[in-house]
N, CA and C atoms as a LAMMPS dump frame, in Angstrom:
ITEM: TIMESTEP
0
ITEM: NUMBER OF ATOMS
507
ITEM: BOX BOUNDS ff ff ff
-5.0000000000000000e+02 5.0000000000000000e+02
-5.0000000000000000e+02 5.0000000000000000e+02
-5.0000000000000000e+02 5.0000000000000000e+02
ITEM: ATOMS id mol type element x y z
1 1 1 N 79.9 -10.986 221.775
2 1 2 C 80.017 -11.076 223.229
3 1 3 C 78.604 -11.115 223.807
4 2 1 N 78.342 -12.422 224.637
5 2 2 C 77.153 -12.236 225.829
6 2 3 C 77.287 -11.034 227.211
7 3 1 N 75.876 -11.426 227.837
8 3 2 C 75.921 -10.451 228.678
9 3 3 C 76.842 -10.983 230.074
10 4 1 N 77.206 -12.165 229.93
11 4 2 C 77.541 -12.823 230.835
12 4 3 C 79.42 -12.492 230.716
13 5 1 N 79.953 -12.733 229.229
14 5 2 C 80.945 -12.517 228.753
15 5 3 C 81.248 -10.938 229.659
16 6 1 N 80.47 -10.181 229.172
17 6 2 C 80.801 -8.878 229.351
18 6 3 C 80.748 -8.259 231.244
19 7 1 N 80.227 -8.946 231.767
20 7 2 C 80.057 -9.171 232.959
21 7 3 C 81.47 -9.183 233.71
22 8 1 N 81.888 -10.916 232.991
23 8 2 C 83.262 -11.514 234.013
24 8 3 C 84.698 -10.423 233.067
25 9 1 N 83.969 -9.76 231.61
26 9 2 C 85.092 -9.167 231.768
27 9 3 C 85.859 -7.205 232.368
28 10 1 N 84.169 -6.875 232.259
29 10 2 C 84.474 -5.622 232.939
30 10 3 C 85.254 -5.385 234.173
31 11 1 N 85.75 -3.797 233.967
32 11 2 C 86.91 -4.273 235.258
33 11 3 C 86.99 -2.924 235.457
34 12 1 N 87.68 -1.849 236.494
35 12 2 C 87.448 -0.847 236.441
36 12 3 C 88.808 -0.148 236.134
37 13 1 N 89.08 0.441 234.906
38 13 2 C 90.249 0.965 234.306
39 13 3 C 90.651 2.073 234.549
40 14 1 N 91.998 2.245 235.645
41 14 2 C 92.234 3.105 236.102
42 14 3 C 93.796 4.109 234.594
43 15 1 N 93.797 3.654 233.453
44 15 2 C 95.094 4.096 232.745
45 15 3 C 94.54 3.812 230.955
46 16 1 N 94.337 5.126 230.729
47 16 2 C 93.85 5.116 229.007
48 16 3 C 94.604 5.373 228.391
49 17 1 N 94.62 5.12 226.889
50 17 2 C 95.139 5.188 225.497
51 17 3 C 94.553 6.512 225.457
52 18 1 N 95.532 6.789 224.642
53 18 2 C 95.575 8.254 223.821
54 18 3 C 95.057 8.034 222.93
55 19 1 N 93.803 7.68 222.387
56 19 2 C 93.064 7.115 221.558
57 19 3 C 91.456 7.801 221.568
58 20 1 N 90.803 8.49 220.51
59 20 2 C 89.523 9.381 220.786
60 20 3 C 88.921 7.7 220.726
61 21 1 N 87.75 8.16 221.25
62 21 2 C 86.233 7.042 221.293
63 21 3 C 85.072 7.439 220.02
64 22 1 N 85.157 6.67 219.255
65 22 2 C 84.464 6.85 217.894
66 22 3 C 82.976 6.834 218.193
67 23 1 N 82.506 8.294 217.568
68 23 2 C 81.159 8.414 217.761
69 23 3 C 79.977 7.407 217.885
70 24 1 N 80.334 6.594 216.66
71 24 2 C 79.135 5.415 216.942
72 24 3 C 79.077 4.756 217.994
73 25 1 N 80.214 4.354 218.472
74 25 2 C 80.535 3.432 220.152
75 25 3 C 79.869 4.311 221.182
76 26 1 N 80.197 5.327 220.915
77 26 2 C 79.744 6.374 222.084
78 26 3 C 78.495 6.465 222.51
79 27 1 N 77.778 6.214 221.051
80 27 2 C 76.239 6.596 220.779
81 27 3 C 75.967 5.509 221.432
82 28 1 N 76.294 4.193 220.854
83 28 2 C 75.683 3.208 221.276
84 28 3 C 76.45 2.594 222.874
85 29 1 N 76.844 3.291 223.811
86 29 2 C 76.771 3.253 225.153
87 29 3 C 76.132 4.306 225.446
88 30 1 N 75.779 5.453 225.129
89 30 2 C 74.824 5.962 225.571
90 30 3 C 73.236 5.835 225.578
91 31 1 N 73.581 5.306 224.342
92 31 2 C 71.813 4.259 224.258
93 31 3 C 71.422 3.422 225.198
94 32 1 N 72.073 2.751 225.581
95 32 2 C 72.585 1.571 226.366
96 32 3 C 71.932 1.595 227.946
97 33 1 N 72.489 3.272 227.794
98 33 2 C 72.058 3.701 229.257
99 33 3 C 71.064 4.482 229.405
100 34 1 N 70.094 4.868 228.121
101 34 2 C 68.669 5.451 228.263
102 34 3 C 67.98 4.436 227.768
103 35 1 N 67.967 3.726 227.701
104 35 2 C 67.271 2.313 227.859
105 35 3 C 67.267 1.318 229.235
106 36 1 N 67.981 1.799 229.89
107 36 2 C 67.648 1.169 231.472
108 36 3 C 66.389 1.164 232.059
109 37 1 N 65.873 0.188 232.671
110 37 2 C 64.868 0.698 233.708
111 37 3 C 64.311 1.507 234.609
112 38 1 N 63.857 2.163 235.193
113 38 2 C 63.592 3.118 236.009
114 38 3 C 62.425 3.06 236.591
115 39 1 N 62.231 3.298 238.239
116 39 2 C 61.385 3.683 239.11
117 39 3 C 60.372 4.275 238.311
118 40 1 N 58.879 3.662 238.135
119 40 2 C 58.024 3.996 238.006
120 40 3 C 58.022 4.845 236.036
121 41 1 N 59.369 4.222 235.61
122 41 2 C 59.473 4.802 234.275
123 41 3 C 60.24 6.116 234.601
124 42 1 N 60.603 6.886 235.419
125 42 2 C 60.837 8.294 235.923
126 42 3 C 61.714 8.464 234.695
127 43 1 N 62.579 7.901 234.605
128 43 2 C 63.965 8.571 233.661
129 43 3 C 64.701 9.542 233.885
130 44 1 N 64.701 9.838 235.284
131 44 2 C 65.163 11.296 235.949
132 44 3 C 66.965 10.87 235.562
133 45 1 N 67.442 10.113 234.591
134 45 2 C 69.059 10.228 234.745
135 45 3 C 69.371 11.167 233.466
136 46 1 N 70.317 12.156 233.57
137 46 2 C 70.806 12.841 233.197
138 46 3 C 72.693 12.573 232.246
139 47 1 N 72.811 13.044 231.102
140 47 2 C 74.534 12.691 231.052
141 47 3 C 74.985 13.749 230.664
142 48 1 N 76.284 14.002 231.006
143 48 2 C 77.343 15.322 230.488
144 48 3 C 77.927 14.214 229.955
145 49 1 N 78.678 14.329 228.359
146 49 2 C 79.704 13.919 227.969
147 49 3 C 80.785 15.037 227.692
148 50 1 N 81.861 15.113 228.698
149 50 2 C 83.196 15.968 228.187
150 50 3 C 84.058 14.998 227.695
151 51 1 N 84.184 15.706 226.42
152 51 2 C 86.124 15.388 225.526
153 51 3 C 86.712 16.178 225.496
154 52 1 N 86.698 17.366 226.103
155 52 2 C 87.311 18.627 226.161
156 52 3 C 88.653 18.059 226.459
157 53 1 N 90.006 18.412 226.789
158 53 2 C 91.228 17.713 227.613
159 53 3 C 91.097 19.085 228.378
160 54 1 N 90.474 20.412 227.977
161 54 2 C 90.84 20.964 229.266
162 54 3 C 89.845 20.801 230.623
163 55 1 N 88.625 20.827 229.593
164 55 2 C 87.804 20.035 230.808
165 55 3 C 87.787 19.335 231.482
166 56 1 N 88.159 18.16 231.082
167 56 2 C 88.756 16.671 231.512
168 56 3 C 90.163 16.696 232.747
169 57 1 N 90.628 17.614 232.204
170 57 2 C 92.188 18.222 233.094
171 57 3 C 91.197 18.441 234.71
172 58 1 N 90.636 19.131 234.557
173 58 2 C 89.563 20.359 235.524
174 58 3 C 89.257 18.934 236.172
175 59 1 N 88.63 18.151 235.53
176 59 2 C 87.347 17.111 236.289
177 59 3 C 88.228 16.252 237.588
178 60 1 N 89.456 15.552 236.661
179 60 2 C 90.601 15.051 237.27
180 60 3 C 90.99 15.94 238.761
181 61 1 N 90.891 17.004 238.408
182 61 2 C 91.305 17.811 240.073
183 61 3 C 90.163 17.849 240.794
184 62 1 N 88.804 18.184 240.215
185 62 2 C 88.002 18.18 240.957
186 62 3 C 87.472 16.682 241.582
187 63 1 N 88.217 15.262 240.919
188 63 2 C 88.108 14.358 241.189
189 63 3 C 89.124 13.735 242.174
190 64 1 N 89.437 14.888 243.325
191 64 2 C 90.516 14.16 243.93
192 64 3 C 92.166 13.772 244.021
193 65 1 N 92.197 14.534 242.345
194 65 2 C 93.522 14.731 241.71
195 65 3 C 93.722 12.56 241.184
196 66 1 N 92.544 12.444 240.715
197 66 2 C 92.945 11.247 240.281
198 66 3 C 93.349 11.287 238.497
199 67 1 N 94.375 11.073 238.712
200 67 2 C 94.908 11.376 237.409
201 67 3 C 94.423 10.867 236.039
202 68 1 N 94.302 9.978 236.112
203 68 2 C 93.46 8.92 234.974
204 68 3 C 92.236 9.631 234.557
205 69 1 N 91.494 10.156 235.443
206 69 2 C 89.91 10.978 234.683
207 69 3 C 90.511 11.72 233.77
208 70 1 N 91.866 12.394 234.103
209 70 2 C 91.602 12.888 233.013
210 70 3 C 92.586 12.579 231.468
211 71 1 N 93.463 11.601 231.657
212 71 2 C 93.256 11.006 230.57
213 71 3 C 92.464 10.34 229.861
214 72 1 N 91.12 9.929 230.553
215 72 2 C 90.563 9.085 229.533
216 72 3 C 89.729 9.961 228.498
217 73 1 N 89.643 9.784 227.371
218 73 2 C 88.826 10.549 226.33
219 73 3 C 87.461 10.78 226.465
220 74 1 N 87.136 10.668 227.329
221 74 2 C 85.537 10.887 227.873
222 74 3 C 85.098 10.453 229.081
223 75 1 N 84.98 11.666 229.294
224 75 2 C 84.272 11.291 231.07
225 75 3 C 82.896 12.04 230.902
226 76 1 N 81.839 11.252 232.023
227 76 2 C 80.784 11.008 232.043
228 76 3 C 79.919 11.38 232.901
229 77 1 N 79.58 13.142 232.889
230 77 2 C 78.712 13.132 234.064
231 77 3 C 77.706 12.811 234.811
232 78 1 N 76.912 11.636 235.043
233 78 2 C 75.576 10.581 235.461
234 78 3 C 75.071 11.678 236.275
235 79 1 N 74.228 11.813 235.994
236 79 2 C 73.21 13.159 236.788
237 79 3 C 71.981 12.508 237.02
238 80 1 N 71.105 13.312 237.605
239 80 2 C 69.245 13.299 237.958
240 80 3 C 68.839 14.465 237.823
241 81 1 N 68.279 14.92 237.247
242 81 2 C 67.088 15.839 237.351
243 81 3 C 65.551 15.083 238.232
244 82 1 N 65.723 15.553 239.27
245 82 2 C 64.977 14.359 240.182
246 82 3 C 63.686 15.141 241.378
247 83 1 N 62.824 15.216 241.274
248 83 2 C 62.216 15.428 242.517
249 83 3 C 62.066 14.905 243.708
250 84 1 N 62.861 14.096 243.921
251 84 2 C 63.318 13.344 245.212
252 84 3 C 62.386 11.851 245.712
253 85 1 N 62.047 11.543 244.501
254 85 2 C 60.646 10.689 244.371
255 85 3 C 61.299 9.5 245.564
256 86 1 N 60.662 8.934 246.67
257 86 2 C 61.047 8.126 247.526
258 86 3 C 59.774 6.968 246.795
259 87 1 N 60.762 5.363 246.717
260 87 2 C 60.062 4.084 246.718
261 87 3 C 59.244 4.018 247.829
262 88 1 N 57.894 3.409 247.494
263 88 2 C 57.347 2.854 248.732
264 88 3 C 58.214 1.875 249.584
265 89 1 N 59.598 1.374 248.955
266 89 2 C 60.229 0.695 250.064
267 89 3 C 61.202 1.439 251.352
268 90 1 N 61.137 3.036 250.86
269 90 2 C 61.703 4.282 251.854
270 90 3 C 63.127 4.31 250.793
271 91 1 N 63.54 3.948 249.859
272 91 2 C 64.457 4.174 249.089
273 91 3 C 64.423 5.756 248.039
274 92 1 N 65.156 6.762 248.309
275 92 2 C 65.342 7.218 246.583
276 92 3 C 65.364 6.69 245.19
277 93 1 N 64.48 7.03 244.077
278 93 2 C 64.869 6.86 243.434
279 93 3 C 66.365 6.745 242.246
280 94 1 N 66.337 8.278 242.533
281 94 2 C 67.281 8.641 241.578
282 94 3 C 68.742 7.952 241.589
283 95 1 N 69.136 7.806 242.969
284 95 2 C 70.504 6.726 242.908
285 95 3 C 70.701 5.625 242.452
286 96 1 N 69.711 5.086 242.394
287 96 2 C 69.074 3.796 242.387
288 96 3 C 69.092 3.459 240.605
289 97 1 N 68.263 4.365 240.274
290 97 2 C 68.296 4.4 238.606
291 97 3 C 69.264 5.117 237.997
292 98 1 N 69.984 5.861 238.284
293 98 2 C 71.105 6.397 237.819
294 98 3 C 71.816 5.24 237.665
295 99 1 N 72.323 4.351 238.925
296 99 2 C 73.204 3.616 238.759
297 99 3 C 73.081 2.468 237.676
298 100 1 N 71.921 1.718 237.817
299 100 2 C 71.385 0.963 236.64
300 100 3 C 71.485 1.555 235.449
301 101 1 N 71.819 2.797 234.953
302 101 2 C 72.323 3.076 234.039
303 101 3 C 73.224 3.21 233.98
304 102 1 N 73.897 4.018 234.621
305 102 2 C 75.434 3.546 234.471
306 102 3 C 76.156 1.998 234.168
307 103 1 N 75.514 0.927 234.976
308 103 2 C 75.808 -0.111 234.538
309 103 3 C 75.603 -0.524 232.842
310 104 1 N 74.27 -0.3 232.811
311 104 2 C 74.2 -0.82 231.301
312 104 3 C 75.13 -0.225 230.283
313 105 1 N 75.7 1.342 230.826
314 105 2 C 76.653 1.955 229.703
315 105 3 C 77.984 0.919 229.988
316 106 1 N 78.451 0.422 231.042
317 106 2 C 79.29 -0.221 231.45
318 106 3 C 79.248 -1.441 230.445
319 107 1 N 78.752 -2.256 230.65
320 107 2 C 78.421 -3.357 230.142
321 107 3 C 78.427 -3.015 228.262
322 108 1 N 77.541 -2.135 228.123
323 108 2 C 77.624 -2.265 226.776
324 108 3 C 79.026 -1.522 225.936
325 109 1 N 80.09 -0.483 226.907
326 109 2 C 81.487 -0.342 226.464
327 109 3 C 81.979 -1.159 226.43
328 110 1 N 81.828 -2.156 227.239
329 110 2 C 82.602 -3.415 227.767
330 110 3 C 82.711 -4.168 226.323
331 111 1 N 81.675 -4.39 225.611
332 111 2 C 81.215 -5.112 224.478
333 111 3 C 81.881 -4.4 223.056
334 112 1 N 81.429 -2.931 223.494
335 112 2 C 82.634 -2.375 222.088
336 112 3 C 84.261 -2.288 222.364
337 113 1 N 84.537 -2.93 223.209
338 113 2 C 86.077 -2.712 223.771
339 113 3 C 86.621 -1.735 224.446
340 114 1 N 85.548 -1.204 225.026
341 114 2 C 86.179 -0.107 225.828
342 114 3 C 86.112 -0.109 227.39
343 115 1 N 87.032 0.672 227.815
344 115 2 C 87.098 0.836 229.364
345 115 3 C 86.15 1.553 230.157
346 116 1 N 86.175 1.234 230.967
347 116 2 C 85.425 2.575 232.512
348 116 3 C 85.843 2.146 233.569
349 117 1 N 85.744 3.719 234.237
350 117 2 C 85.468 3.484 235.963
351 117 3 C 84.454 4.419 236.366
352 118 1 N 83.784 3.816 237.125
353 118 2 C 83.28 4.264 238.054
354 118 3 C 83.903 5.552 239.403
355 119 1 N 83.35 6.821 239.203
356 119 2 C 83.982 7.878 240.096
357 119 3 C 83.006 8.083 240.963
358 120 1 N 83.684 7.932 242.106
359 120 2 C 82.786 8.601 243.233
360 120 3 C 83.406 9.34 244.085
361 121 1 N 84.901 9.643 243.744
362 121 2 C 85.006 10.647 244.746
363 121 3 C 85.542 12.477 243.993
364 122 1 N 84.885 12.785 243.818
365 122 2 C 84.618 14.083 243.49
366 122 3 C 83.88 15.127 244.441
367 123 1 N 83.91 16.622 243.858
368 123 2 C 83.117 17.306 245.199
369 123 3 C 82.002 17.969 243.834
370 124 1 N 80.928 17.471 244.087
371 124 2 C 79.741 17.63 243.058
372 124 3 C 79.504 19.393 242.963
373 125 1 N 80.148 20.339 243.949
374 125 2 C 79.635 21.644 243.605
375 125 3 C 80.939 21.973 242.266
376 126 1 N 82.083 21.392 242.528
377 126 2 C 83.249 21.551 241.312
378 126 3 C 82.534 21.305 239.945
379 127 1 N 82.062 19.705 240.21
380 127 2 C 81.417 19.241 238.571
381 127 3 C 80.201 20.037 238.328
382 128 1 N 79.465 20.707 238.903
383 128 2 C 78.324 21.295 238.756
384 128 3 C 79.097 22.875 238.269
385 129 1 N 79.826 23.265 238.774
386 129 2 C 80.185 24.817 238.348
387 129 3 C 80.964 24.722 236.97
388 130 1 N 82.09 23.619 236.972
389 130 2 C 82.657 22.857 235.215
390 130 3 C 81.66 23.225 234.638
391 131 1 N 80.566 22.277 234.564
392 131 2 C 79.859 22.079 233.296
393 131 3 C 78.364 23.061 233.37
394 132 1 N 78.643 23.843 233.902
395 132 2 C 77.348 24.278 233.955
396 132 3 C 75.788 23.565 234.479
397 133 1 N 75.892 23.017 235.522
398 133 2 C 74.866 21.949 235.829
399 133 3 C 74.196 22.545 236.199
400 134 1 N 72.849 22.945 236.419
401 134 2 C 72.17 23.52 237.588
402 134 3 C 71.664 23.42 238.869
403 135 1 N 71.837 24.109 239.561
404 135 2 C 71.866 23.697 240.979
405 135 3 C 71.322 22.795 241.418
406 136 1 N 69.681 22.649 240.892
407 136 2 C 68.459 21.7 241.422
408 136 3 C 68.938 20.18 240.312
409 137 1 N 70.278 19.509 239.822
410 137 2 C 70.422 18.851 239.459
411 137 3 C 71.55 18.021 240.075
412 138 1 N 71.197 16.875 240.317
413 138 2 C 72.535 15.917 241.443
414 138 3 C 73.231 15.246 240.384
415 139 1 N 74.592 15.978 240.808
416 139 2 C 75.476 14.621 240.023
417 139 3 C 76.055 13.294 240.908
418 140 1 N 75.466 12.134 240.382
419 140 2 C 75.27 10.953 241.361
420 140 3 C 77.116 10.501 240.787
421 141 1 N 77.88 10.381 239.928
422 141 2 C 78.628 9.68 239.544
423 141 3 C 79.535 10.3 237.888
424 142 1 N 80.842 10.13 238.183
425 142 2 C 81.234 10.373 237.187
426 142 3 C 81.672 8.889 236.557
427 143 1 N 81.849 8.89 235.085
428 143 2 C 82.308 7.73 234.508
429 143 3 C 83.488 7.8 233.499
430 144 1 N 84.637 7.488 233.741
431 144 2 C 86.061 7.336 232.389
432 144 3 C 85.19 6.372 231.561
433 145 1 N 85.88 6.521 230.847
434 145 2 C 85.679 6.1 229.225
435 145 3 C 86.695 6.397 228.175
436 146 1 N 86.904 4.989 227.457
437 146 2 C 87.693 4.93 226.298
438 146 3 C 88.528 3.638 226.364
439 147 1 N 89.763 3.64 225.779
440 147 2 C 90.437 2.011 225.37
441 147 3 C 91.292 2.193 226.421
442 148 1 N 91.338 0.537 226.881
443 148 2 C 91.925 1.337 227.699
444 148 3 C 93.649 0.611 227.536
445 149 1 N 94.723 1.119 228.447
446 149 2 C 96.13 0.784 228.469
447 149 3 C 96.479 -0.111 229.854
448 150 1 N 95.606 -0.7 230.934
449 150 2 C 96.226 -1.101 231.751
450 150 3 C 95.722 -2.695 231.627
451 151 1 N 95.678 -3.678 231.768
452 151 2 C 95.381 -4.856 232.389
453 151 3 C 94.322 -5.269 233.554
454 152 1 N 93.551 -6.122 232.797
455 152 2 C 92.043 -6.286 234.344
456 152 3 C 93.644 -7.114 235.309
457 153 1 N 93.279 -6.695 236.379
458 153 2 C 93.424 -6.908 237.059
459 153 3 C 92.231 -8.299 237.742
460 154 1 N 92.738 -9.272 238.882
461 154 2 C 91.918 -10.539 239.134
462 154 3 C 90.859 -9.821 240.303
463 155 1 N 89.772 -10.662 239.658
464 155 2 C 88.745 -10.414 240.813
465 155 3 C 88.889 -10.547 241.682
466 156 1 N 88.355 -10.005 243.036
467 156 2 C 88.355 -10.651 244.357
468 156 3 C 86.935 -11.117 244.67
469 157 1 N 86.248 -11.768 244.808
470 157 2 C 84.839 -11.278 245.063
471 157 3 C 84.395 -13.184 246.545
472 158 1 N 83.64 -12.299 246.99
473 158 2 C 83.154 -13.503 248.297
474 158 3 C 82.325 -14.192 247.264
475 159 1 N 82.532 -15.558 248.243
476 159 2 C 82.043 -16.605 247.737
477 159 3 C 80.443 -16.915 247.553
478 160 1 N 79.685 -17.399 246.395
479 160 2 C 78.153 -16.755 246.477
480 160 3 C 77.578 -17.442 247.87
481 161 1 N 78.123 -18.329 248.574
482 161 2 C 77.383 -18.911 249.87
483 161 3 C 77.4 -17.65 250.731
484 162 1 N 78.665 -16.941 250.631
485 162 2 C 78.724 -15.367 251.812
486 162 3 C 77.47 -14.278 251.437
487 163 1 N 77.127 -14.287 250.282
488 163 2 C 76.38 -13.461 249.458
489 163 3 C 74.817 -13.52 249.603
490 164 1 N 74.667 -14.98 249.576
491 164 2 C 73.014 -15.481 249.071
492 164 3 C 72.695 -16.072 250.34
493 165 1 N 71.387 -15.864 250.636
494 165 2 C 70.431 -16.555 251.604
495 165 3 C 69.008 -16.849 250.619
496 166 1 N 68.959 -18.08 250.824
497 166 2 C 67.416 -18.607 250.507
498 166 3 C 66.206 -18.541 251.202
499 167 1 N 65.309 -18.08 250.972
500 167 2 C 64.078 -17.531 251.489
501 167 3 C 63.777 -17.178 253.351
502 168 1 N 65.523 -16.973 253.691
503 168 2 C 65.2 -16.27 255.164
504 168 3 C 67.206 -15.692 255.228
505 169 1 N 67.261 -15.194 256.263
506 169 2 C 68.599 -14.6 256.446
507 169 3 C 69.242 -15.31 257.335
């Protein structure tokens, strides 16, 4: 699979297999995602991996009661350990590069056959008291993980003319 392949086929999988995620796959999406780029090199992204199911049970409530986190066999806590480093463009770092990692773990499950979603609605003092996070550490994003049981569903996406402007707006 290309990067392009893996692109049009990622999708965000809301329904997993009862199926563990084999260490090597694991490893190598987590590689995936400490190999991203980062602001000035920082590397301020952080990961919790829980397979616990009771943990996972916990995350799911603290996620809103979305049920699926916690079936999937691994969820993904995307953190920063961050000093709040602002771009000279007035941007944070840490969201910024967190997420670029998260993508690349995306992309490269995508390639071993596995699922994700993307979580953002959680209440970060829950996932921080779960796993023991420490206070001065942001959790930017949780991530499912594993095979998954539902069907991509069809893209919707605007057309690249809605999207793109050439050298003015």
């Amino acid at each position: 699979m290309n990067v392009s392949e893996a692109i049009r086929q990622r999708y965000s999988v809301r329904a997993y297999q009862n199926r563990p995620v084999e260490k090597d796959k694991l490893m190598r999406v987590l590689e995936a995602a400490r190999l991203a780029p980062s602001a000035s090199n920082r590397q301020e992204w952080r990961f919790v991996v829980v397979q616990d199911f009771d943990k996972r049970q916990k995350l799911a409530a603290i996620a809103m009661g979305q049920k699926f986190v916690g079936e999937a066999p691994v969820v993904i806590a995307a953190c920063a350990e961050t000093d709040n480093h602002v771009m000279r463009c007035g941007q944070l770092c840490y969201p910024i590069d967190v997420a670029i990692a998260i993508d690349h773990l995306t992309l490269q499950a995508t390639e071993e056959g596995l699922g994700t979603c993307w979580i953002g609605a959680f209440k970060e003092d829950g996932v921080k008291e779960l796993l023991g996070i420490p206070d001065a550490i942001r959790v930017v994003q949780l991530v499912t993980l594993g095979y998954a049981a539902d069907r991509p569903r069809g893209k919707s996406r605007l057309p690249i003319e809605e999207i793109v402007r050439f050298e003015h707006w």
